[in-house]
N, C-alpha and C positions, 0 to 999 in steps of 0.2 A: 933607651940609651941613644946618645947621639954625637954622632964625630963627624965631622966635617972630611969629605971622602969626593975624590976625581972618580967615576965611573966609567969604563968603556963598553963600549956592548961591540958585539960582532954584527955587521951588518951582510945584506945577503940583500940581492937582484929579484923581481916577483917570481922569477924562475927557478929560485934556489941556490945561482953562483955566488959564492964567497966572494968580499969586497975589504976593501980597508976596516978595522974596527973605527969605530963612531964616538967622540965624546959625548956624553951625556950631560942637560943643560944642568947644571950643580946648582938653581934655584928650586927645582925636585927633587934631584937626586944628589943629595947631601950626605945621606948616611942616615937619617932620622928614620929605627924602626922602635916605636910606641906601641907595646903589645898590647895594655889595659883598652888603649883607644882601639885598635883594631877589634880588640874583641868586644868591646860595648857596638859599635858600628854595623858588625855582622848580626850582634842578636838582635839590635834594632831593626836593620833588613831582612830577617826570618820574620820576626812578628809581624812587623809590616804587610807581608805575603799573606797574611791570616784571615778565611774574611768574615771568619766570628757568625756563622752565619748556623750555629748548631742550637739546639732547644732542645727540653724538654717540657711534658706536659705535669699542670700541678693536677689537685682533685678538683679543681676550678674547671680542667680545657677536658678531663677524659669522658666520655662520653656513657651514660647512662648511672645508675646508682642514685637515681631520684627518689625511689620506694624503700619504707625503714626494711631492712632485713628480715627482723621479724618483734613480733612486741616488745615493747617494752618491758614488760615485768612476766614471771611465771614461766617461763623457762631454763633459767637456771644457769643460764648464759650471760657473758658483759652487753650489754645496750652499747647498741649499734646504732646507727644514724643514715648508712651508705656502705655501701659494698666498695663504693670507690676513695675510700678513705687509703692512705699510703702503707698501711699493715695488710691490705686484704691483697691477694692477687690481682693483679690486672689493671689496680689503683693509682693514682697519684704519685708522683716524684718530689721526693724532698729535698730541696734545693739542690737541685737537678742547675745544667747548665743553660743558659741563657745567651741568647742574642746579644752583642755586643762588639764593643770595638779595641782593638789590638795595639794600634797605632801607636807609636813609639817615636817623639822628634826629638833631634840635636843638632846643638849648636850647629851652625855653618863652620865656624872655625874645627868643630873638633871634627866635623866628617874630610873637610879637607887635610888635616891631621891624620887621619886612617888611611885616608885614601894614599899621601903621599908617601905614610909608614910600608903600606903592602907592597908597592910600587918598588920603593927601595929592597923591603925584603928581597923581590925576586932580582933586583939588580946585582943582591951580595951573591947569590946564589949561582950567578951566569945565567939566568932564566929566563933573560928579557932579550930578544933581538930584535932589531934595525933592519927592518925592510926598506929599499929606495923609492919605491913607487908602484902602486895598484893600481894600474892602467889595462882594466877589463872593460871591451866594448859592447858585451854582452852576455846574462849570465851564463855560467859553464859550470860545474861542481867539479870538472877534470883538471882545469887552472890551478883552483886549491886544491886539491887531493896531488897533484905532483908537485907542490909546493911541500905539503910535507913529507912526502916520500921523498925528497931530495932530502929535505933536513933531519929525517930519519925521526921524525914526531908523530906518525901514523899510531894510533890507538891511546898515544896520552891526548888528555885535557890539555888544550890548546883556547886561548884568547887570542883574536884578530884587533886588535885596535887602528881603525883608520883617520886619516884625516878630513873629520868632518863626517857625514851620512853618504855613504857611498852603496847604493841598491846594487850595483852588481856587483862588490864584494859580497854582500850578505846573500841576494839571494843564489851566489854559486855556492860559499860554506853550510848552509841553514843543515842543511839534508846530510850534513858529515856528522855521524859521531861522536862524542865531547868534542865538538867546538863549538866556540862561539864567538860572534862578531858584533862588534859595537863603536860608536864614536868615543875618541880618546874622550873627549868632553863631558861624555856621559855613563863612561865606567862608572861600577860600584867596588865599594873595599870587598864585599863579598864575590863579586868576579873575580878578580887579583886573586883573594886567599884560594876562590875553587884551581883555579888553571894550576897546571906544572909548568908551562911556558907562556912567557908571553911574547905575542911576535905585534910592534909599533911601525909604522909606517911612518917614515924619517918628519915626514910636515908636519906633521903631530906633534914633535916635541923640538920643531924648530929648527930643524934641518935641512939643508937644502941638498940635495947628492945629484951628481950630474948621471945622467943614465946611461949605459952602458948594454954594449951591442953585441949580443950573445947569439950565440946557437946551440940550445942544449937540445938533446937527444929528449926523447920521451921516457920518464919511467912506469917499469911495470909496476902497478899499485898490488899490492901481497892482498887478498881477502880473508878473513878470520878463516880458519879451517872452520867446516860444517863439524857436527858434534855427530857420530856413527849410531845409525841406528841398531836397533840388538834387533834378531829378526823376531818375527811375529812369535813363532815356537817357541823361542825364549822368554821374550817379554812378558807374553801372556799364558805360559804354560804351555809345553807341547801336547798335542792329542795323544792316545796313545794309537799304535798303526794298530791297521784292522788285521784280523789272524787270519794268515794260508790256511787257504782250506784247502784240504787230504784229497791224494786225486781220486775218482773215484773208484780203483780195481782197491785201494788200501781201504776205504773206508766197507766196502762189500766184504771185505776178510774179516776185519775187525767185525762186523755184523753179526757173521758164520762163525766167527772164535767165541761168540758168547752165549753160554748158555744159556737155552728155550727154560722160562719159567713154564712147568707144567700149570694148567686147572686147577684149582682146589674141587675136588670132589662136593656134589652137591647136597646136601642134608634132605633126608624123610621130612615129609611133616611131620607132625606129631602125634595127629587121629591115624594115621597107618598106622605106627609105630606101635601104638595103643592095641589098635586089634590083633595085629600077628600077637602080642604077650597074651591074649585073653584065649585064642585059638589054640 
């Protein structure tokens, strides 16, 4: 579908302050969301990722099966050739996979068509904001992390697009989480569809915002709660406890309470036995 649409997005300071909302250049962001394209575009960029690099072995590569199994006639069995033919164990693969390439291209025109469908998607959505300016003089991961703890985006998938290749954006975000950071220039449609937000950097899409002279407070960044370990007793079965042992005056009664098995009495032989009857 496509309608010709004014976009505004909300813009926000690198610090998180709320700013005037932002028009949005309407040579991108028109309205044009092409879902067929977006989805031809991402399957192309999956495959793409592929690097085809799997095999199997026929009865050609497996190793050994050079000697006939056993004769040819007079056994009573089908004739055999190799043990490593594809019906025997351990044999051969029948068109088994292969080394190959994945590689998937399209048009220039239709990837810029995906690219500026996903882009609009998250524009209909409120999903796209307007930063004024990323002016990091060295990297820090704490800059970005209270960038989205202000904006209250900690733990969703989060896209950075800046203007132009900026190292100390990327290498302060790298180490967060779902996010990720790239030059406007060089997003994919497949970035766009992964993120929930996307946060642009005003030069990027033609912006110019005068900057603005804050003093915000530091926020606390929340860290996932740890997951509770179960103790070891539990986890892995408790032992069972070892038995009280009976003090000893108890255990000397119980002793004395039970009755002495007498002797059995011890049997004659049986040559004695023999002469007293003859006697």
């Amino acid at each position: 579908m496509s309608e010709t649409t004014n976009f505004e997005a909300a813009a926000y300071t690198a610090l998180g302050t709320p700013r005037d909302r932002v028009a949005l250049p309407g040579a991108t962001f028109d309205g044009t969301v092409n879902l067929p394209v977006m989805h031809q575009a991402v399957k192309a960029y999956l495959a793409n990722q592929r690097q085809g690099t799997h095999a199997t072995k026929t009865r050609r590569w497996v190793v050994g099966g050079n000697q006939k199994p056993w004769k040819q006639k007079g056994t009573g069995r089908a004739r055999q050739g190799s043990t490593r033919a594809p019906h025997f164990v351990g044999g051969g693969t029948v068109f088994g996979p292969q080394p190959r390439s994945y590689e998937q291209t399209l048009p220039k025109g239709v990837k810029t068509l995906a690219r500026k469908s996903a882009l609009n998607a998250r524009a209909r959505e409120g999903a796209l904001l307007v930063i004024d300016r990323f002016a990091f003089e060295k990297p820090k991961t704490t800059q970005v992390a209270q960038l989205l703890a202000r904006l209250e985006l900690l733990g969703r998938k989060v896209l950075i697009l800046t203007d132009g290749h900026q190292p100390m954006v990327y290498l302060s975000g790298r180490n967060i989480p779902n996010v990720r950071i790239s030059a406007y220039s060089d997003v994919t449609t497949y970035d766009v569809v992964w993120s929930d937000v996307v946060l642009v950097e005003a030069g990027a899409i033609g912006q110019s915002l005068a900057p603005v002279t804050e003093s915000a407070a530091p926020v606390k960044v929340k860290k996932a709660p740890a997951k509770a370990k179960a103790p070891k007793a539990e986890a892995k079965g408790a032992k069972a406890a070892p038995a009280k042992k009976a003090p000893a005056k108890q255990a000397a009664a119980k002793a004395a309470a039970k009755p002495v098995a007498k002797p059995a009495a011890k049997k004659a032989p049986a040559k004695k036995a023999a002469k007293k009857k003859g006697e």
